[in-house]
C-alpha positions as CSV (number, residue, x, y, z in Angstrom):
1,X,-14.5,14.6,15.1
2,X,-15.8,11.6,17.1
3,X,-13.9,10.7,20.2
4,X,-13.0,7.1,19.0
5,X,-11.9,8.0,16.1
6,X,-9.9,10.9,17.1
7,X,-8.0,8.4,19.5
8,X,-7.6,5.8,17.1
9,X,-6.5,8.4,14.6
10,X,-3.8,9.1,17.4
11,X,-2.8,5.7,17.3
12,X,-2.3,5.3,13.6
13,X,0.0,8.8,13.7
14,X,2.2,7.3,16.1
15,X,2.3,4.1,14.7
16,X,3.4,5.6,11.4
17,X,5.9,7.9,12.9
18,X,7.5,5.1,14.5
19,X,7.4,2.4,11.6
20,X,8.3,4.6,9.1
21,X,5.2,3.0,6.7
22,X,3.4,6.0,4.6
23,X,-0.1,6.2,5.7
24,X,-1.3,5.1,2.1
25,X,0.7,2.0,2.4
26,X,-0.9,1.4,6.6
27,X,-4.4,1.9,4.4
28,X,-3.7,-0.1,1.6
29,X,-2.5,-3.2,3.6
30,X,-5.5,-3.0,5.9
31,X,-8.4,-2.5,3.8
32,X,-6.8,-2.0,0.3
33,X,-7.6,1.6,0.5
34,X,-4.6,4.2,0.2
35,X,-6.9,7.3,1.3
36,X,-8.3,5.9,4.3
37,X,-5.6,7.3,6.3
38,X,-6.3,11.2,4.6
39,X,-10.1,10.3,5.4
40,X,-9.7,9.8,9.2
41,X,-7.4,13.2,9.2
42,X,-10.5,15.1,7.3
43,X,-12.7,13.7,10.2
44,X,-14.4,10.9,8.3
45,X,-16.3,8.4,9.7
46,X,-14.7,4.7,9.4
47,X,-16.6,1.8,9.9
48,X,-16.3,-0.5,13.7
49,X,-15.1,-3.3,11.8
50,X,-12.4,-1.3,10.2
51,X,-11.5,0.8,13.5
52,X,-10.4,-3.3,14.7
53,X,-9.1,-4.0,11.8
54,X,-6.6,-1.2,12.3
55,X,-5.8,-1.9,16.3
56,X,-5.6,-5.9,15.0
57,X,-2.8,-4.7,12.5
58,X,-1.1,-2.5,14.8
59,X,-1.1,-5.4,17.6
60,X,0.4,-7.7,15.1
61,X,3.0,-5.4,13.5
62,X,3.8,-3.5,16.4
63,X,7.5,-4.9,16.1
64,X,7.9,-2.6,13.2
65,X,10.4,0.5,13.1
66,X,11.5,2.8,11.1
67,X,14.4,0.9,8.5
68,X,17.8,2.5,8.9
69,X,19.0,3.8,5.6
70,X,21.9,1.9,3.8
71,X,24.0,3.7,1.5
72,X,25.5,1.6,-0.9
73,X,28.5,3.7,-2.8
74,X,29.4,3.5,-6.1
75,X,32.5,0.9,-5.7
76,X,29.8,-1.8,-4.3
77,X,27.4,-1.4,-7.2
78,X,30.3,-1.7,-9.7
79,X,31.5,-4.8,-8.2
80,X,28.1,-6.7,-9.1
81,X,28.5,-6.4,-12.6
């Protein structure tokens, strides 16, 4: 696996673990693909333009974490109808 892309691909595990966004989702937002995430594990090349693409949307989302789970019992959902 290239170097870059083996560091990058470190970067996209750890920004998924910490977000909480499935890697098809990441893919799909960036370049409307949902396997490009499953490429880069497999060792497949990615284009320089998407490799910035991916560090662009990681700078710009970086405030993202992991969404607590809300349980919402069956009283509350009762009340709405």
């Amino acid at each position: 696996m290239d170097t870059e892309l083996h560091r990058l691909l470190g970067e996209v595990e750890r920004y998924l673990k910490k977000s909480g966004v499935p890697a098809s989702t990441f893919g799909l937002s960036i370049v409307n693909d949902r396997a490009m995430v499953l490429r880069m594990r497999r060792g497949k090349a990615i284009t320089s333009k998407n490799m910035s693409l991916i560090r662009a949307f990681m700078a710009e989302n970086k405030h993202l974490r992991k969404p607590k789970k809300i349980q919402i019992g069956r009283a509350s959902c009762r009340e709405r109808v």
